[in-house]
N, C-alpha and C positions, 0 to 999 in steps of 0.2 A: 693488562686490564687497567681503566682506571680507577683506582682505590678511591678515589672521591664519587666515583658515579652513583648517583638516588636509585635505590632499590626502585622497581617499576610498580610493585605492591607494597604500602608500608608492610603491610600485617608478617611478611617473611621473618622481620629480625624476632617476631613473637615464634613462630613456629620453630625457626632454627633453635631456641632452647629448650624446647619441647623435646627433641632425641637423646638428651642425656637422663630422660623422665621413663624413659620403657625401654624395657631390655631387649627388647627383638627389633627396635630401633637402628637400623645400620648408622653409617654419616651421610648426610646428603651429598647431593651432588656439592661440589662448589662453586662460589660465586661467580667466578671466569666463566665458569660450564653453563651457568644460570646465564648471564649475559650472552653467552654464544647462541644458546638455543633462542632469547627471546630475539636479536636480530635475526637469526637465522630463519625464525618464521615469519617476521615482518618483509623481510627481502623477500624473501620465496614465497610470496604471499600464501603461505600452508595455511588451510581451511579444516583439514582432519587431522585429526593425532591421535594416534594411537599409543598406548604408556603404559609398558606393562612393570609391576611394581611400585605403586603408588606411596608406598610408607607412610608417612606423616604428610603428604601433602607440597614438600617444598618446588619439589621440580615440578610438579602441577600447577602451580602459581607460579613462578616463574611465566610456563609455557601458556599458560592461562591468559596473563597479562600481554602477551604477545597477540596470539589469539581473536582476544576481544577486538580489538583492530582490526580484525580481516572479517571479522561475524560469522568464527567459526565454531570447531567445538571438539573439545577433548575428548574420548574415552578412556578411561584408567580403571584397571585392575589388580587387586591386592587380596592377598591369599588371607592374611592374617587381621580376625574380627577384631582387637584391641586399636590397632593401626587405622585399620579402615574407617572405624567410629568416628576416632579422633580427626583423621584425613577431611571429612567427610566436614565435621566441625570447623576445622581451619578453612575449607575452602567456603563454609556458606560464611565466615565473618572477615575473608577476605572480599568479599562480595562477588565471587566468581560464579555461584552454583549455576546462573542459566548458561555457561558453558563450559562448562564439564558434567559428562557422563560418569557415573562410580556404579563397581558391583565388585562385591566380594567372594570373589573364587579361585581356585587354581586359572592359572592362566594357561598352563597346558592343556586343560579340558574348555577353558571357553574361544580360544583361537582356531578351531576346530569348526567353530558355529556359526562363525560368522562371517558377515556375508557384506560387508563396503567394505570399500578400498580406501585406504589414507595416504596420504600426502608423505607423513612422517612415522615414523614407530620409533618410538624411543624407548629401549633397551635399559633396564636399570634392575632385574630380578636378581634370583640366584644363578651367580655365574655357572654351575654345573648347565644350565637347561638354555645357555643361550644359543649351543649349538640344538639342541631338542626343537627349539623353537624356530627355527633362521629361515627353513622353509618355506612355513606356514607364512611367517613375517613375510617374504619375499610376496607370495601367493597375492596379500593383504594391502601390497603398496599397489599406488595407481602410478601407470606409465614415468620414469624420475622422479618417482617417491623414495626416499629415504631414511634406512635406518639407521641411529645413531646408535649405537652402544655403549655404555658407560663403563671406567675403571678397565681397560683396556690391555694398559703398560700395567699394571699392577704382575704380571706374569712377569717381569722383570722383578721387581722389589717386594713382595708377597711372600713370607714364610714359611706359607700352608700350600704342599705340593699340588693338592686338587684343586686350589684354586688358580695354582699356575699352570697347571695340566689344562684346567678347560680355557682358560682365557687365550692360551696360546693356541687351543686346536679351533676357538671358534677364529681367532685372526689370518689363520690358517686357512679355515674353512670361506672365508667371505673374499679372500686377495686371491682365491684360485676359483672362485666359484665362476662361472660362464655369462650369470644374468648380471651380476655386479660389479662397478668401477668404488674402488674402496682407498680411503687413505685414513691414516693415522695421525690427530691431532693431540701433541702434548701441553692440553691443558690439564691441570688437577693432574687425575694419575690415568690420562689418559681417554678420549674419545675416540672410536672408530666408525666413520662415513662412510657409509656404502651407496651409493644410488642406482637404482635402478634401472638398467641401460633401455631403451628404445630396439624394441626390436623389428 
């Protein structure tokens, strides 16, 4: 990556120190992973995204800023109302709100309901539910739509058995699945690409 590259929203380097402000605050993605996603939408000219795990807002802006470009539009979901508020604040003074969607729910219960297809899904919850979810996600992409996963290789370097247990069974689950072409990119601690084969 290059260290000198201009963030594509100022307002990020505001948000990014907001997560050491709330305890239920994970880390965001990282900058590499920010960069990867916003070309990656610009190239692929992605118009839908779908974002389950919104936290504080930073991988939304990010992908937001990409986005706007193609005249598309996010939807994101975040389980947790302190997060969401705040999310919801950074993105209207990023100047993003008319594209992104926000609703505060379990994202287990609202992937179930819905009904467009996206481009992308970008993977960023609680690692336990990412295999719970892979499905539905699958279901939700439109023809070489792709999900990206975040924190991937952490099942390598992670402390905490459950969280090496699920991270390993969902990479598991998406490198043998039948509808998916899948690779592993080590930026940060890890992204995994699956797309959606052509059937």
């Amino acid at each position: 990556m290059d260290r000198n590259r201009v963030l594509p929203n100022k307002y990020l380097g505001e948000v990014s120190k907001q997560y050491n402000l709330f305890d239920n605050a994970l880390p965001h993605i990282e900058k590499e992973i920010g960069f990867f996603l916003y070309d990656y939408i610009i190239t692929k000219n992605i118009r839908r995204i779908l974002e389950v795990g919104t936290c504080l807002g930073y991988s939304t802006i990010f992908m937001a800023s990409a986005i706007i470009k193609n005249q598309g539009k996010i939807f994101t979901i975040e389980k947790n109302g302190d997060l969401f508020w705040q999310a919801r604040k950074n993105i209207l003074k990023a100047g993003l709100v008319d594209h992104v969607d926000m609703i505060c729910a379990d994202a287990c219960d609202v992937l179930p309901n819905l009904t467009q297809n996206y481009d992308l899904v970008f993977q960023d919850s609680q690692k336990s539910l990412y295999v719970e979810m892979l499905d539905q996600s699958i279901n939700l992409l439109s023809t070489n739509g792709v999900i990206i996963a975040d924190d991937t290789l952490l099942y390598l370097t992670n402390p905490y058995q459950n969280i090496k247990r699920s991270l390993y069974r969902y990479n598991s689950k998406v490198f043998s699945h039948s509808e998916l072409e899948s690779t592993i990119v080590p930026l940060g601690d890890g992204i995994t690409i699956s797309v959606k084969k052509e059937i």
